[in-house]
C-alpha positions in Angstrom: -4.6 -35.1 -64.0 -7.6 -37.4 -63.5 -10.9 -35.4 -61.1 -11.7 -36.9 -58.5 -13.8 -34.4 -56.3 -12.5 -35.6 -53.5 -11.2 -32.4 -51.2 -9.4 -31.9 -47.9 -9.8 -29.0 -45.9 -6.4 -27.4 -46.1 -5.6 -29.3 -49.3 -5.4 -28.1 -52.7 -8.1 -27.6 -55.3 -9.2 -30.6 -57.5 -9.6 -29.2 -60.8 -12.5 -30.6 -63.3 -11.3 -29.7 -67.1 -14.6 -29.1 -69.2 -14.3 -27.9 -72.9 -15.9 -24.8 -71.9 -15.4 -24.3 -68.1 -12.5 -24.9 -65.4 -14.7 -26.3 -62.1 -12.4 -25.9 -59.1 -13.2 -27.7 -56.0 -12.1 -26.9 -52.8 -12.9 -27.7 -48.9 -13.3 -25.2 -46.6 -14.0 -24.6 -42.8 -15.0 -27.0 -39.8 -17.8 -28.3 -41.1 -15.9 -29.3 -44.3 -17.7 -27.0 -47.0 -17.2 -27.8 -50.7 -16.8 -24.4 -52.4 -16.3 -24.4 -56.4 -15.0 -21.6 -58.5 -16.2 -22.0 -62.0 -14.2 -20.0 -64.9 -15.1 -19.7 -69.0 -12.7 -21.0 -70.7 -13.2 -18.3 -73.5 -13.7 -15.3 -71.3 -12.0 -16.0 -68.0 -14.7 -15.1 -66.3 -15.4 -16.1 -63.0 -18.0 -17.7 -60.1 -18.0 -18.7 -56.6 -20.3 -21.4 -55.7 -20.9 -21.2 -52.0 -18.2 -18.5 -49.9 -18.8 -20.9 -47.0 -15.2 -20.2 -44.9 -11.8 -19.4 -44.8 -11.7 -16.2 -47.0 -8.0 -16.5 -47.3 -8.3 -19.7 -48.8 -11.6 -18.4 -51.6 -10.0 -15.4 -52.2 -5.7 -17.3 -53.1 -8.4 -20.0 -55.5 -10.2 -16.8 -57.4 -6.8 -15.3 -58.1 -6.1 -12.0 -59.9 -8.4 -12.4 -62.2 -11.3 -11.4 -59.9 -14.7 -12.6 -59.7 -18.0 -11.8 -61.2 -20.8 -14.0 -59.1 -20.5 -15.5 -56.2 -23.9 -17.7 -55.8 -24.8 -18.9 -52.3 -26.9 -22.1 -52.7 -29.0 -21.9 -49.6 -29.3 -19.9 -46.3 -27.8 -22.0 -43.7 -25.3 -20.2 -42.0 -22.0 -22.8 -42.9 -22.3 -21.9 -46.5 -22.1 -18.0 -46.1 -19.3 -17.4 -43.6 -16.6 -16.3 -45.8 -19.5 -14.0 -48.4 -19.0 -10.9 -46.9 -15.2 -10.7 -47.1 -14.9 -12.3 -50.5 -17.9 -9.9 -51.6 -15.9 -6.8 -50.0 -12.1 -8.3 -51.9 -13.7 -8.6 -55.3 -17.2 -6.9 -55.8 -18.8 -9.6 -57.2 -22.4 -9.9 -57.7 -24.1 -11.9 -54.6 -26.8 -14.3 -56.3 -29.4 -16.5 -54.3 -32.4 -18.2 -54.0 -35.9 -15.6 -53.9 -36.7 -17.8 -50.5 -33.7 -17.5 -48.5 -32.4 -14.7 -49.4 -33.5 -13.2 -46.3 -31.8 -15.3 -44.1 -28.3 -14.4 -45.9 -26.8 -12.0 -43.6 -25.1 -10.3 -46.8 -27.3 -8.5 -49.4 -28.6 -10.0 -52.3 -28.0 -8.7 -55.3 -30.5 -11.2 -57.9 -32.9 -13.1 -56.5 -33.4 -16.5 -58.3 -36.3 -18.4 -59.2 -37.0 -21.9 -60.8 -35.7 -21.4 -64.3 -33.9 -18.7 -64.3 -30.3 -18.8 -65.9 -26.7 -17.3 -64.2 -23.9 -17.2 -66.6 -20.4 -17.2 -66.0 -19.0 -15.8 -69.5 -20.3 -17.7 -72.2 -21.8 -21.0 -70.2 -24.9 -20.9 -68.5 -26.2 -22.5 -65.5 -29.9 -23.6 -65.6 -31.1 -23.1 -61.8 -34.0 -25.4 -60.0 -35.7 -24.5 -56.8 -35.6 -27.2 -54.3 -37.7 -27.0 -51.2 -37.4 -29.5 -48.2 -33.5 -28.8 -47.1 -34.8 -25.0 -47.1 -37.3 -23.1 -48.5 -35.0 -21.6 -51.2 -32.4 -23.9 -51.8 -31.0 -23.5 -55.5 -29.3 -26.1 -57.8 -27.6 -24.9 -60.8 -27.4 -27.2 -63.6 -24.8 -26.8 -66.2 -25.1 -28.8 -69.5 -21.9 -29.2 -71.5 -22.7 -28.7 -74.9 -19.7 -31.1 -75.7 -20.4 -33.5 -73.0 -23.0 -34.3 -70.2 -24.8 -32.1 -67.7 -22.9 -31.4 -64.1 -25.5 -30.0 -61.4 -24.2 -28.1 -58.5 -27.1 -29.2 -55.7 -25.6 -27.4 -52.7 -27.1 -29.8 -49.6 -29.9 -31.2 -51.2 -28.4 -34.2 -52.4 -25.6 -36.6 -51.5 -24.3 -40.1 -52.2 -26.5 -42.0 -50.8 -29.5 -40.0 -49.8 -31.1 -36.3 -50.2 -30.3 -33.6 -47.6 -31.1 -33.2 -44.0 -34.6 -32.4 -43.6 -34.3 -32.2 -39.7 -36.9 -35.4 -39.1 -39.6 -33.4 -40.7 -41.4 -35.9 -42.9 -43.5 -33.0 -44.9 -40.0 -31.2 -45.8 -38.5 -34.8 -46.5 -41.1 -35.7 -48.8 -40.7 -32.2 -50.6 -37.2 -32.8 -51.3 -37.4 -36.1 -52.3 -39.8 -34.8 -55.0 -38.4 -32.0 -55.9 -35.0 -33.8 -56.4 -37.3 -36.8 -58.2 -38.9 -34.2 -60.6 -35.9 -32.0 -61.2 -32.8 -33.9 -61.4 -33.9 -37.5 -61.5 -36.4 -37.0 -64.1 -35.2 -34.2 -65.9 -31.4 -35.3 -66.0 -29.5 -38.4 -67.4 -27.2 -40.5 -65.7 -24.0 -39.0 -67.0 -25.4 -35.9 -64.7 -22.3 -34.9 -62.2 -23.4 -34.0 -59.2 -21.3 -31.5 -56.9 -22.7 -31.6 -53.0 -22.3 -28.8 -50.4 -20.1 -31.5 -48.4 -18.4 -34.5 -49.0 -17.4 -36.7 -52.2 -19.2 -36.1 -55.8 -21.5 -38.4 -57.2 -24.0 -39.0 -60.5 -27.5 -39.6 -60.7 -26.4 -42.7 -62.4 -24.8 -44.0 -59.2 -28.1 -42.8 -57.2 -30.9 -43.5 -59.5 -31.4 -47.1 -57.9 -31.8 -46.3 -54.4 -34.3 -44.0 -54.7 -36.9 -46.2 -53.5 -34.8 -46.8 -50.9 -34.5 -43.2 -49.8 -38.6 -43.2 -49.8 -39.1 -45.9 -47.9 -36.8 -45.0 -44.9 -37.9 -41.6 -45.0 -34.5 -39.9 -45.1 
């Protein structure tokens, strides 16, 4: 079956086949959370991007197999709701950014910095610090050694613009530059970008709007 990334809450999982990693995408929650389990193909390990809601749900998509990491992208309280009883099911490994961090009601385990690398069996994720959305919002940036990168941005980017940044034009300019500098610059077009909400995109399909973005100021 084709991926599409696009998700309903109470729907089933769409499933992206990689060469070296399953990424299963699922909606979650009334504020329609994207949450993605990532598995190694060669060790069957397991991750949890994002326990944002419905633990039920999280816990029926990670399976018997349990769960090594569960990564929360950023602090805001709609992308943690389900941590603490998918933590307590499977005692995995909490993981998330240095900055926010301390507004994660559940402990972290790692704190993450720009650089740093989380790995999931044999793949590793590459993770960038974006600052504008929060303080310590993390992206982790996979990069298929048999096909293109895939970037898992949390809400920091979206089709058709960066993340909220609450009308604050300091923050906005931040995370326009971070996201410039980081993904934009950094990444090619192939990149597949995997939001906190919503429908999937690439950088490809964003690239030319960024001046767009800058001139509006959202």
């Amino acid at each position: 079956m084709t991926y599409t990334g696009r998700v309903a809450v109470g729907g089933p999982p769409d499933v992206h086949e990689l060469a070296g990693l399953l990424i299963s995408k699922v909606a979650v929650g009334p504020m329609e959370n994207n949450a993605y389990l990532l598995r190694c193909r060669a060790t069957g390990e397991q991750l949890l991007i994002d326990a944002a809601a419905d633990p039920d749900t999280l816990l029926r998509l990670i399976g018997p197999d349990g769960l090594a990491t569960v990564v929360t992208t950023h602090r805001h309280g709609d992308h943690w709701q389900a941590l603490a009883d998918v933590v307590a099911a499977t005692g995995a490994t909490t993981v998330a950014g240095r900055h926010d961090a301390p507004g994660i009601p559940v402990p972290t385990d790692r704190l993450l910095d720009d650089g740093d690398t989380v790995t999931v069996g044999r793949c590793d994720l590459v993770v960038r610090h974006l600052v504008g959305h929060t303080e310590g919002s993390v992206v982790l940036v996979y990069d298929d050694p048999r096909g293109h990168p895939h970037a898992f941005v949390g809400d920091c980017l979206f089709p058709g613009g960066v993340g909220n940044t609450r009308g604050d034009a300091e923050a906005f300019r931040s995370l326009l530059h971070d996201v410039e500098t980081k993904l934009f610059a950094a990444l090619p077009d192939e990149t597949w970008i995997y939001p906190g909400h919503g429908a999937d995109t690439s950088l490809g399909a964003e690239r030319p709007h960024l001046p767009e973005w800058r001139e509006r100021g959202w």
